[in-house]
N, C-alpha and C positions, 0 to 999 in steps of 0.2 A: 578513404577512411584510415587508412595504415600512415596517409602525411599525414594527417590531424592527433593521431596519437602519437605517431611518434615526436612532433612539435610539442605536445603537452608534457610525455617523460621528460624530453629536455628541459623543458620553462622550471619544471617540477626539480630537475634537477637542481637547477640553477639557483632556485627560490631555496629550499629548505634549507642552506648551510646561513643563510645570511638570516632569515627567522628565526630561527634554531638557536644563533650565538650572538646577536647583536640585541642591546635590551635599548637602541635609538635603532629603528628599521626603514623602511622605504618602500611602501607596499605597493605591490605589483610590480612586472616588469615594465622598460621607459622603449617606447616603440621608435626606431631608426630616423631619423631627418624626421621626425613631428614633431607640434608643438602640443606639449600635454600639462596637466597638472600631475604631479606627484605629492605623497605623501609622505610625511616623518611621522614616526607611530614611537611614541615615547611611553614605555610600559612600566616604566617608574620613576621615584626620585631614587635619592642616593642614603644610604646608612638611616633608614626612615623618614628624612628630610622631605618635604615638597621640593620641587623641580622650581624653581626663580628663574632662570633664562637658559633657552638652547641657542647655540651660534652653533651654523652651518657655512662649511667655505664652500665655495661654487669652483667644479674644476672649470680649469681654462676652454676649454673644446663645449662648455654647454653655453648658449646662448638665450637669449629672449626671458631672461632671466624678471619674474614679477610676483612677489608675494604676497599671499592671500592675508586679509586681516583675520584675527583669531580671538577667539574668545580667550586664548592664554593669557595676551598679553600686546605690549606695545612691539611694532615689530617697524626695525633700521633696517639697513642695508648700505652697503659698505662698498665703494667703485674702485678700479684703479683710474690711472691717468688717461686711458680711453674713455672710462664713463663704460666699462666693463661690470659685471655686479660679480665681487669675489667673496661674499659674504653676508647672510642674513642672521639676527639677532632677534627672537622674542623674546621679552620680557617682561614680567607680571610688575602689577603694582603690591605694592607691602601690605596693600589690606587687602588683596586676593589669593595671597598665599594660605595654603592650609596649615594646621596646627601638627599634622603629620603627611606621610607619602599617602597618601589616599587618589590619587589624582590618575589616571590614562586621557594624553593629550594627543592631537591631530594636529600636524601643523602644515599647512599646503602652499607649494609652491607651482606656479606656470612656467614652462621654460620649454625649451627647443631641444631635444635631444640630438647628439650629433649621428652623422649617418655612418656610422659604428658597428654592423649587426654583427651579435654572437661574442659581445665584449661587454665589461661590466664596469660602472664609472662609480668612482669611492668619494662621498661626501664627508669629511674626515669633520670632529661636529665635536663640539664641548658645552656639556650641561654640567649646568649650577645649581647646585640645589642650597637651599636657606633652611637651619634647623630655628626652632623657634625663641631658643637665646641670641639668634642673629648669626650665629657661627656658619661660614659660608666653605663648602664643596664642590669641588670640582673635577667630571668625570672627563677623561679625552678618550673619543671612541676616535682615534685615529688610525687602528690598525689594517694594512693593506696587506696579500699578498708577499709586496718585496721589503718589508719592515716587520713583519711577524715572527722573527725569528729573537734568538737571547733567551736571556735567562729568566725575565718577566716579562714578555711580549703587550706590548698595548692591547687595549680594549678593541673590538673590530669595529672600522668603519663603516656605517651605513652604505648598504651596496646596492645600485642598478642594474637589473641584468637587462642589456640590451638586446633587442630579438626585432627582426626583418620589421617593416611597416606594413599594418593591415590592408589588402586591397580588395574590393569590392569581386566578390569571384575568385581570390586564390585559393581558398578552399574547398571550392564548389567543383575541382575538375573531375571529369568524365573521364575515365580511361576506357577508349573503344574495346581492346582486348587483355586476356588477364593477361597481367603485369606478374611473372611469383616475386620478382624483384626489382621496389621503385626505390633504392637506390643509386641505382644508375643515373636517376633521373633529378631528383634530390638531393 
């Protein structure tokens, strides 16, 4: 009982700075060598605007890279010279935009998390937002870590926090005798 809380402080840790300060997020944590769907949770447009397109770069170390279609919008993807996918694009049609920011989108992608546990992988993502004279904005949540620093620091990256892969039974262990301390063990 004392693993399973003290894995949830941690996740908990993990989670709140990147919910907290990132207004393009990634919800939930991305589990070690699996293949999952993840989420972009885009909680506004820009200066009252509606949101027009999010591009998402893919880092290099994630694989199995396949995105879900969306009710936002038409969504690209972008390869390098492998046939690697280093970038997703949705984008709305002109007559699905709103006449203001009214709008909180979902945008899902399938991919393979690398086997990374206890490390966080930064989607660094640029939304556009369309005001309704056509005037077009654009946010860069690129900020990581080792570029956060200056005198205007960029917007935060959408962040994964990575945490061990679920196994059937690792939670469920029995400790024959009291343990006062399972860090030793942990």
């Amino acid at each position: 009982q004392r693993t399973v809380a003290a894995l949830l402080a941690v996740a908990g840790v993990f989670l709140v700075p990147a919910v907290a300060s990132a207004h393009i997020s990634v919800a939930g944590p991305g589990f070690a060598n699996t293949t999952q769907e993840i989420v972009f949770d885009v909680g506004h447009g820009c200066a009252g605007a509606d949101t027009y397109s999010v591009k998402v770069e893919i880092p290099s170390v994630v694989t199995g890279v396949r995105p879900m279609r969306s009710d936002f919008g038409k969504v690209s993807v972008e390869t390098n010279a492998a046939e690697d996918v280093i970038a997703i694009t949705w984008q709305k049609d002109d007559a699905e935009l709103h006449a203001r920011d009214i709008g909180y989108y979902k945008l899902s992608v399938r991919l393979k998390v690398p086997n990374q546990p206890f490390t966080t992988l930064y989607f660094p993502t640029h939304q556009t937002c369309k005001a309704s004279d056509g005037t077009l904005t654009t946010t860069h949540w690129i900020g990581t870590p080792e570029n956060s620093g200056g005198a205007e620091p960029p917007e935060p990256a959408p962040a994964l926090q990575e945490v061990p892969a679920r196994k059937a039974g690792w939670n469920k262990f029995t400790v024959p005798v009291d343990v006062p301390d399972l860090s030793l063990y942990f």
